[in-house]
C-alpha positions in Angstrom: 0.0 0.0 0.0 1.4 3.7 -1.3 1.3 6.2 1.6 -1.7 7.6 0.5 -3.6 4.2 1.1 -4.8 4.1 -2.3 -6.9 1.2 -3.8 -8.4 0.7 -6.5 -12.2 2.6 -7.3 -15.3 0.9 -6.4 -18.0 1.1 -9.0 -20.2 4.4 -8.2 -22.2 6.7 -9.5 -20.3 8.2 -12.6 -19.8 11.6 -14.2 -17.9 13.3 -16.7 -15.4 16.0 -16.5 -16.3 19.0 -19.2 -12.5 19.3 -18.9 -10.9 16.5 -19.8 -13.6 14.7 -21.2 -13.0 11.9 -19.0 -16.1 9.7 -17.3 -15.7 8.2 -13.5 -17.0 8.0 -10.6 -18.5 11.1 -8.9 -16.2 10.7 -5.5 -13.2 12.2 -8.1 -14.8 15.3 -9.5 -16.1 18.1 -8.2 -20.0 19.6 -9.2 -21.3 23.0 -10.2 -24.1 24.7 -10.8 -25.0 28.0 -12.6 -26.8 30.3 -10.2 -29.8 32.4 -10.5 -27.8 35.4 -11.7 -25.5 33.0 -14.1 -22.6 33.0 -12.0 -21.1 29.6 -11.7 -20.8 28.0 -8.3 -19.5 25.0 -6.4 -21.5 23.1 -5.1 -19.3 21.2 -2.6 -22.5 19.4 -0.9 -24.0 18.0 -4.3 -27.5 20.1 -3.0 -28.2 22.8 -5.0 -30.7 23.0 -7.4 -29.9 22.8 -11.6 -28.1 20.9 -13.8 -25.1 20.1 -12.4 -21.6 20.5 -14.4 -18.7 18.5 -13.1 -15.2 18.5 -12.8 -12.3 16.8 -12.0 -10.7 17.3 -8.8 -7.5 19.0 -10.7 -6.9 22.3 -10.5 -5.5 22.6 -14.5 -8.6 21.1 -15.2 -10.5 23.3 -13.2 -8.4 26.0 -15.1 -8.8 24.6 -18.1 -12.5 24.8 -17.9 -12.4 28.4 -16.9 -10.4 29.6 -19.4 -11.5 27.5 -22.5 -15.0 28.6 -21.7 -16.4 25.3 -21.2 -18.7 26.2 -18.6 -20.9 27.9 -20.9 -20.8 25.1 -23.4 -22.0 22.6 -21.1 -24.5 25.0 -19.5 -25.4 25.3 -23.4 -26.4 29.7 -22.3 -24.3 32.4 -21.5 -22.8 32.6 -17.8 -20.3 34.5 -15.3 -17.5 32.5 -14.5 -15.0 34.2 -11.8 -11.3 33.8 -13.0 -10.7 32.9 -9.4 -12.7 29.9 -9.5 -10.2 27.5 -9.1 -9.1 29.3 -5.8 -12.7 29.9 -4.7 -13.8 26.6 -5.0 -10.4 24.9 -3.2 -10.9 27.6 0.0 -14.5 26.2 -0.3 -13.6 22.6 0.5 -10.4 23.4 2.9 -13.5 25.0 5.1 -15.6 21.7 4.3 -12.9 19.3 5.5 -11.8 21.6 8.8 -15.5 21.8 9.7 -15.8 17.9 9.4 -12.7 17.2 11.3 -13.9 19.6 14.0 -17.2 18.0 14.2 -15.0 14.6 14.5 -13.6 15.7 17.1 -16.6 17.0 18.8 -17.8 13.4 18.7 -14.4 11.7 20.2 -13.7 10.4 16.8 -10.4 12.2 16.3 -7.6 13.5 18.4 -4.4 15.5 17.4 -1.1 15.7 18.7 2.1 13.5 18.2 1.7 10.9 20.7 -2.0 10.8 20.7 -1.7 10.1 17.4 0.9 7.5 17.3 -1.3 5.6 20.7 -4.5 5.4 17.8 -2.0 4.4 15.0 -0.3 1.6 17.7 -3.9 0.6 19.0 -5.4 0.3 15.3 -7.6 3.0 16.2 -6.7 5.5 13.6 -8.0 4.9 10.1 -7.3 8.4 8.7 -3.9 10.2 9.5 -4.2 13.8 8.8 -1.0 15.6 8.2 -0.2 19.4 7.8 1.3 20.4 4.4 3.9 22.6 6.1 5.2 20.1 9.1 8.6 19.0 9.2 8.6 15.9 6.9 10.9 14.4 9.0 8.6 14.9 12.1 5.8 13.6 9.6 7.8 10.3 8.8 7.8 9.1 12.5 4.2 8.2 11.7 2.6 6.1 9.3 -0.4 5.5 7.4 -3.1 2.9 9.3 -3.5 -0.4 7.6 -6.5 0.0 5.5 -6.8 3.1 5.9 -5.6 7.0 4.1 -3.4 9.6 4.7 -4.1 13.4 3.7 -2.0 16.3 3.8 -4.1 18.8 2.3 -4.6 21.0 5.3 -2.2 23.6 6.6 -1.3 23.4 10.4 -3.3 26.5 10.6 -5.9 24.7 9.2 -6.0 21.4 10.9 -5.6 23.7 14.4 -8.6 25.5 13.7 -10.3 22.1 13.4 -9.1 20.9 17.0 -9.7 24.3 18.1 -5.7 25.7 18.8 -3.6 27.6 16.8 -2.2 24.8 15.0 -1.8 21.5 14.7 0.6 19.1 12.5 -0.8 15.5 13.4 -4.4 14.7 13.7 -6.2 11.1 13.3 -9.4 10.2 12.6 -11.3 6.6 13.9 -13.5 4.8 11.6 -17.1 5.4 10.8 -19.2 8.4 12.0 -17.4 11.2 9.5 -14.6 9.4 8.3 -15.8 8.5 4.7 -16.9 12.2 4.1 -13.6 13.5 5.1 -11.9 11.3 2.9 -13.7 12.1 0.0 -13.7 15.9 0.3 -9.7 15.8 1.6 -9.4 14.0 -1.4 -11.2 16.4 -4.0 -8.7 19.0 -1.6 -5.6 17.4 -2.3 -6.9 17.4 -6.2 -6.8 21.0 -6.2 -4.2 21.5 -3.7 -1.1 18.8 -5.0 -1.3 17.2 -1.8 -1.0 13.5 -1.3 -4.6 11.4 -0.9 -5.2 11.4 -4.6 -8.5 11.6 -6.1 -9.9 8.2 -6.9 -11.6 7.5 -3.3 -14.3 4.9 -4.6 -14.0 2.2 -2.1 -12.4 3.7 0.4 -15.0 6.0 1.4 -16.8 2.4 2.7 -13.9 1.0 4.0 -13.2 3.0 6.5 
């Protein structure tokens, strides 16, 4: 197993990507939907009413989408598409994932720290290990990804502290069940955008842990 965790897609719901012309399942691209005014939004929770338009979780496709006009073409009508889309839409889901791992935690299924971290990863507790993008890799290495589970570093330690509620944070874990499949799916989508490791094909895992 990589360090991300990676295996291989599940079958799923599929979409396809106005960007690459690509078709998968859903868990790797991101929707959007063209607002009552025509400006085009993300729509991070899949809820929002209208056709949605999807996206892969890659920021030069994202790009490419925004620049080649391709937003329009799939809405098949004239629309407003902000040239910061790609950076609206990846602060979007950094919010998403710190307001899951914080409700995570609020429910005892996740802890952060160094040791606390490594007692869930020793104990088979941990199925998620979140790490920030800007720790010291070599403080990063001491731990390790759980068996059959993912790794994420996606978050800044800014980020992950706000969702433990300090002012940073460079370890965090997460147990299985409760909100663990939904922060693996949008950490994943994150790291898409972001060039983080977790990758972007998160089929299967989103049941397996």
């Amino acid at each position: 197993m990589t360090r991300g965790g990676h295996k291989s897609q599940g079958d799923g719901p599929e979409r396809r990507c106005i960007a690459t012309g690509e078709t998968g399942p859903k868990f790797g691209l991101i929707r959007f939907v063209v607002a009552p005014d025509g400006r085009v939004v993300p729509d991070v929770l899949e809820r929002l009413p209208g056709r949605g338009i999807w996206v892969s979780a890659d920021r030069k496709a994202l790009e490419k989408a925004v620049s080649k006009g391709l937003f329009a073409r799939a809405a098949k009508r004239p629309v407003t598409v902000p040239d910061d889309l790609a950076d609206e839409t990846e602060a979007v889901l950094a919010r998403r994932v710190v307001e899951l791992v914080s409700l995570a935690r609020k429910a005892g299924e996740a802890v952060c720290g160094f040791e606390k971290v490594k007692d869930w990863l020793a104990k088979g507790e941990a199925k998620i290990l979140l790490q920030a993008s800007d720790g010291s890799a070599r403080g990063k290495s001491k731990l390790w990804t759980p068996e059959g589970g993912r790794y994420f570093d996606c978050l800044t330690a800014q980020e992950l502290g706000l969702a433990f509620g300090r002012e940073h944070a460079i370890h965090g874990a997460l147990a299985a069940g409760g909100l663990a499949s939904r922060v693996v799916q949008d950490a994943a989508r994150l790291a898409g955008l972001r060039g983080g490791i977790g990758g972007k094909a998160v089929g299967k895992d989103t049941k397996d842990v």
